[in-house]
Structure formats: C-alpha cells, structure tokens
Backbone as numpy.savetxt, mean C-alpha at the origin, in Angstrom:
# Nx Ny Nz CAx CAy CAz Cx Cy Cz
10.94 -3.46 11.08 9.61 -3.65 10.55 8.80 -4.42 11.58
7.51 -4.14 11.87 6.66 -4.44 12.83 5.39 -4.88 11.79
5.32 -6.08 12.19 3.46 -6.98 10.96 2.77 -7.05 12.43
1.44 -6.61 11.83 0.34 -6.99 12.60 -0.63 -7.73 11.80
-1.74 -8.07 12.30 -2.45 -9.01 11.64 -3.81 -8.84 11.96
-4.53 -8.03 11.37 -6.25 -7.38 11.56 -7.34 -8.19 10.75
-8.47 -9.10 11.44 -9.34 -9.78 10.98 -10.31 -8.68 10.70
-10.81 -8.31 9.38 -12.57 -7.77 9.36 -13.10 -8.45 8.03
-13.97 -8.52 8.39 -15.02 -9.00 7.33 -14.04 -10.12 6.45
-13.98 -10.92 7.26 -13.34 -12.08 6.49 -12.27 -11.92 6.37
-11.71 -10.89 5.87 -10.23 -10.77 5.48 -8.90 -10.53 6.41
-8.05 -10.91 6.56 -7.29 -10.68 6.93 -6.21 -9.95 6.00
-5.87 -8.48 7.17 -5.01 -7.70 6.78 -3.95 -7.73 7.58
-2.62 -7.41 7.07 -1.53 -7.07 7.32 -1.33 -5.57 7.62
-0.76 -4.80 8.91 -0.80 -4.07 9.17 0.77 -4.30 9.27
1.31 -2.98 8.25 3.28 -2.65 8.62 3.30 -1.64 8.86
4.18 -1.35 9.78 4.87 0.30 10.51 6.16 -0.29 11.12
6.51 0.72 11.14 8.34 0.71 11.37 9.17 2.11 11.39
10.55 2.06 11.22 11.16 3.34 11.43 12.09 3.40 9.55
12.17 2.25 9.98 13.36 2.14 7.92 11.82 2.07 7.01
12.95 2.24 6.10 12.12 2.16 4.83 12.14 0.67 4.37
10.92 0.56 3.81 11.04 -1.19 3.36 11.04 -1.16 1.65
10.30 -0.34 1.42 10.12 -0.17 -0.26 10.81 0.69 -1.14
12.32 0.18 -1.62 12.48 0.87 -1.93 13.17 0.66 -3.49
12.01 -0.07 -3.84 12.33 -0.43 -5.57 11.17 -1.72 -5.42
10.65 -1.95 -6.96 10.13 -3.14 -7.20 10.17 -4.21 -6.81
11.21 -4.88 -6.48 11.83 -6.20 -5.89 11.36 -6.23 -4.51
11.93 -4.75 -3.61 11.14 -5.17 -1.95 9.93 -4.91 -1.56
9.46 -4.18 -3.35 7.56 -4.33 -2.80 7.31 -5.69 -2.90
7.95 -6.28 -3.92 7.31 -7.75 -4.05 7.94 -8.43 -3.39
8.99 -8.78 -2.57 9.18 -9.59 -1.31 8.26 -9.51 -0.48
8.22 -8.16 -0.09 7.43 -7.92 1.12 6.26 -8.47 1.16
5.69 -8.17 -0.40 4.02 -9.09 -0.50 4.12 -10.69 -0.62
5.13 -11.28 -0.95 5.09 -12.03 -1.04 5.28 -13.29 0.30
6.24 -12.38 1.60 6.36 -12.84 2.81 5.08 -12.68 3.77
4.63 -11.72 3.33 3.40 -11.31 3.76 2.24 -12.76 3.61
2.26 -12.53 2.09 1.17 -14.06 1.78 1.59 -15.42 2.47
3.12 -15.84 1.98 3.07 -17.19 2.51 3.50 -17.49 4.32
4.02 -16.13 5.01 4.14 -16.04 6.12 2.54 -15.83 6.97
1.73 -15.39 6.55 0.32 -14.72 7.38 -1.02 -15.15 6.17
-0.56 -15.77 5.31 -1.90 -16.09 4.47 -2.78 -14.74 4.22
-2.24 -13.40 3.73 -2.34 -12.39 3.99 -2.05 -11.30 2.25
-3.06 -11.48 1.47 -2.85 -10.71 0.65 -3.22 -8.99 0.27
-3.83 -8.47 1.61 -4.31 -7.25 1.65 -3.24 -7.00 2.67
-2.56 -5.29 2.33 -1.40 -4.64 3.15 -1.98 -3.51 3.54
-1.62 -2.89 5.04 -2.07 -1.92 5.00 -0.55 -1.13 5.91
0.02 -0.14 5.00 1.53 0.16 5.27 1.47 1.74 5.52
2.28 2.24 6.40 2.78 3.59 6.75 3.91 4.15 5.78
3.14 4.97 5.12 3.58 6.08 3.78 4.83 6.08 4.26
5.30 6.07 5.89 6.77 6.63 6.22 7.73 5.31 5.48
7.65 4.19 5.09 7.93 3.07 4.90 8.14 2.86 3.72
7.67 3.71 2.81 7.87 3.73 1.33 8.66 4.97 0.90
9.77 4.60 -0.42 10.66 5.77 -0.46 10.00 6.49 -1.14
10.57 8.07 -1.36 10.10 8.93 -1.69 9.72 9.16 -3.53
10.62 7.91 -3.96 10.60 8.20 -5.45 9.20 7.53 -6.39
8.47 6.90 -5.01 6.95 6.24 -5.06 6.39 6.98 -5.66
6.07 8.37 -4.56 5.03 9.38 -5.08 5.64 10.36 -6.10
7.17 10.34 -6.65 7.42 10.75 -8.00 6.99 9.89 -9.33
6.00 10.32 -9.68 5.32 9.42 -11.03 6.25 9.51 -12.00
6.99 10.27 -12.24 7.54 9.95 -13.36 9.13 9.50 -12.99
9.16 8.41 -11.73 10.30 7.46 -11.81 9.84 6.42 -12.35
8.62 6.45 -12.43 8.04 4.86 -12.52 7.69 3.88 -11.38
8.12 4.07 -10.69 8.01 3.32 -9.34 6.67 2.89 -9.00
5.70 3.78 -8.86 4.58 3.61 -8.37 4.02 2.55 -9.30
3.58 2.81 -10.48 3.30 1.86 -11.44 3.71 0.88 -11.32
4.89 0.65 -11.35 5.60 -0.86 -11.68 5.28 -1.41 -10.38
5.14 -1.11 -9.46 5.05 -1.77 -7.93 3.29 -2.20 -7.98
2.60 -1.05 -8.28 1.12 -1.20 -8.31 0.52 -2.86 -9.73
1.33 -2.84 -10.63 0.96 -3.72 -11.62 1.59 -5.07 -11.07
2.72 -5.17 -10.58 3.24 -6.70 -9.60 2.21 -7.09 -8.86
1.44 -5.81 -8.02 0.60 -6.19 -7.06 -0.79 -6.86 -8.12
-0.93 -6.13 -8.37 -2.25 -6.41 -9.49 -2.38 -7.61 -10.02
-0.60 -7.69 -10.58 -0.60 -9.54 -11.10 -0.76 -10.32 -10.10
-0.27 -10.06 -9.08 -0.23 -11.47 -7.94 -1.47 -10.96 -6.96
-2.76 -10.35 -7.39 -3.83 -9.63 -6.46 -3.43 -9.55 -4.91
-2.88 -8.61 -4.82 -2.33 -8.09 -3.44 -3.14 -6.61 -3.45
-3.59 -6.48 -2.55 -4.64 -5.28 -2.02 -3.60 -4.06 -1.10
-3.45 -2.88 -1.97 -2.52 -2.18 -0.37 -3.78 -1.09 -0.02
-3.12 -0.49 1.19 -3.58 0.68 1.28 -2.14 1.48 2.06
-1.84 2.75 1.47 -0.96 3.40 2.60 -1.48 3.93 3.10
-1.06 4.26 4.21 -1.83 5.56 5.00 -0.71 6.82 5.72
-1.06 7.87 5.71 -0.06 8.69 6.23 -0.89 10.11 5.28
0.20 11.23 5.76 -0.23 12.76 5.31 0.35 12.59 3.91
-0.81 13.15 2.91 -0.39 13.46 1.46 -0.15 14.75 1.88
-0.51 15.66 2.17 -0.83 17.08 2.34 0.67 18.14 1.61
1.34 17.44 1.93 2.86 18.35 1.01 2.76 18.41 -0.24
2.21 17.16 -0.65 2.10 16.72 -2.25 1.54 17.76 -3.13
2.29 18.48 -4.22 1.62 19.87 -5.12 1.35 19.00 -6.58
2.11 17.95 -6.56 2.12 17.32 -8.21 0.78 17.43 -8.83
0.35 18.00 -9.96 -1.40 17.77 -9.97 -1.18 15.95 -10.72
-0.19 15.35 -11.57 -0.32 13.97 -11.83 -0.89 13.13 -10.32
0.37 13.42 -9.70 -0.19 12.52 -8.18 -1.24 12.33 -7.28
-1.88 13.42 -7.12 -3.01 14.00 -6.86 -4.14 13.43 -7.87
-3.84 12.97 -8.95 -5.13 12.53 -10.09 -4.63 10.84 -9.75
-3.39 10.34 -9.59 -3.49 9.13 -9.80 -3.96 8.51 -8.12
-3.49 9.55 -6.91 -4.40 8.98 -5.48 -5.49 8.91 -5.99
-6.62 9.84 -6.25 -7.98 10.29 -6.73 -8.23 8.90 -7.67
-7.97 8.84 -8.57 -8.53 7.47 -9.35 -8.34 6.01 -8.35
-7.24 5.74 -7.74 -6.71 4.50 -7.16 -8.25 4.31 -6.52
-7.68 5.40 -5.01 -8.99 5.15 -4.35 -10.41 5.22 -4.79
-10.56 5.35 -6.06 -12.15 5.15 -6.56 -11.83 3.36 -7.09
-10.43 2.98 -7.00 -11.13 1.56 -7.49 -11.29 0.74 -6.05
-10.94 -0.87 -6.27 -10.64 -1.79 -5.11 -9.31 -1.70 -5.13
-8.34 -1.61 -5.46 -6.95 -2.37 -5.52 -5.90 -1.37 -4.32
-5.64 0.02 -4.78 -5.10 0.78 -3.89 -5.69 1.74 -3.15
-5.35 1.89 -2.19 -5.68 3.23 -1.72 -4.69 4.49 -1.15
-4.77 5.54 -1.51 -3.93 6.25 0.03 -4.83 7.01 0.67
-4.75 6.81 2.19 -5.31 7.30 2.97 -4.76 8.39 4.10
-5.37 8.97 5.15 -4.81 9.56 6.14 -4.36 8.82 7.27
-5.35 7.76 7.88 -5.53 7.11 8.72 -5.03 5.70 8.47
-4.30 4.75 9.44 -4.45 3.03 9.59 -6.02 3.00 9.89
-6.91 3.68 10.36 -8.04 2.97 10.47 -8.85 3.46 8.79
-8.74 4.03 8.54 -9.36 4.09 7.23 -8.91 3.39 6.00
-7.57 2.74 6.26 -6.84 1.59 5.34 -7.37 0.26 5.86
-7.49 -0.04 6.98 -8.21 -0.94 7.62 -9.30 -1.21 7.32
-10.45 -0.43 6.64 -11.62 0.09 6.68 -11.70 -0.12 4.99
-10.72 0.17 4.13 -10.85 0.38 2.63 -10.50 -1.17 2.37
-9.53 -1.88 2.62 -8.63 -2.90 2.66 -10.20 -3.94 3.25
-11.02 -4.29 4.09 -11.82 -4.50 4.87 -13.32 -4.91 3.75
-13.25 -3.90 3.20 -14.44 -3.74 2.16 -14.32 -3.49 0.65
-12.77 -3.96 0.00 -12.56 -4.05 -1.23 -12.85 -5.17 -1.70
-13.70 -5.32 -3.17 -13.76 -6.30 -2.98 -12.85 -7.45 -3.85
C-alpha cells in the first residue's frame, strides 16, 4: 500500500494505490480510515477500485453498505476511482448514480476526478 497526501481547497486528501487488496471486509475499511485520520489528519480517501475486493460492488453481499454507513458514522469522505465499465448489475449502476449525486461517496474513472469530487464535497 502506497498513501499520498493531496492539499485542495483546504482539505486534505489521502490518495491509496497499491498492488494487494486492502478492503476486504468491514473491519479493513475501517482500519484503513481510521490510520488514515490519526496517521495524516486525513478524513477524505481517494482509493484505486483495484484495492477493494470484488464482493464491494456485489450489493447483495452487503459489503458496500456496511462499509459506506461506518464511513458515514465516523464522516470519512471516499472516492474510488478506476473502470466501472464491466459492471451489468442495473442495482449497482443505480447505487454509483445516487452516491455520486450526494457528498459522501463517489466512483469515478479518474484519481483526478476523485481528487476533484473529494476537493469540493462538502
């Protein structure tokens, strides 16, 4: 795992990329946010889709939810970024579509457009 650390508009974001997977249940989303905060004073993430397991974007493991509402309780901001483009689920596809209309998550294509969402949430 590789942290970077991106100043905009006040905020400081956490930028993760790597080759393993880091997320791969409830518990190491919330380590991760939580090393994140008291290591980098850093409650906005901005993480490579490759980094999260696959049972994320299966909605009906639960995963996504339960990881997204930890964040919510302890206001941690993500954004992933990486290719949805394989994705056929029409659930998944409605729950990206809503996220990114709020502040809290996003998925994106780009680190600079997570940078950019993460940057100006408010």
């Amino acid at each position: 795992m590789h942290i970077t650390t991106h100043t905009q508009n006040g905020h400081t974001i956490c930028i993760v990329d790597g080759t393993d997977k880091i997320i791969t249940d409830t518990g190491s989303a919330l380590s991760l946010a939580m090393d994140l905060q008291y290591q980098h004073n850093c409650n906005r993430i901005a993480i490579d889709k490759s980094l999260i397991c696959e049972d994320f974007f299966i909605l009906s493991t639960g995963l996504a939810g339960e990881i997204l509402q930890k964040f919510t309780n302890y206001h941690i901001k993500m954004a992933i970024y990486g290719d949805y483009s394989r994705y056929t689920s029409k659930p998944l596809k409605d729950f990206i579509y809503e996220s990114n209309k709020g502040n809290q998550f996003f998925f994106v294509e780009t680190k600079e457009l997570a940078l950019e969402k993460l940057a100006n949430a408010k």
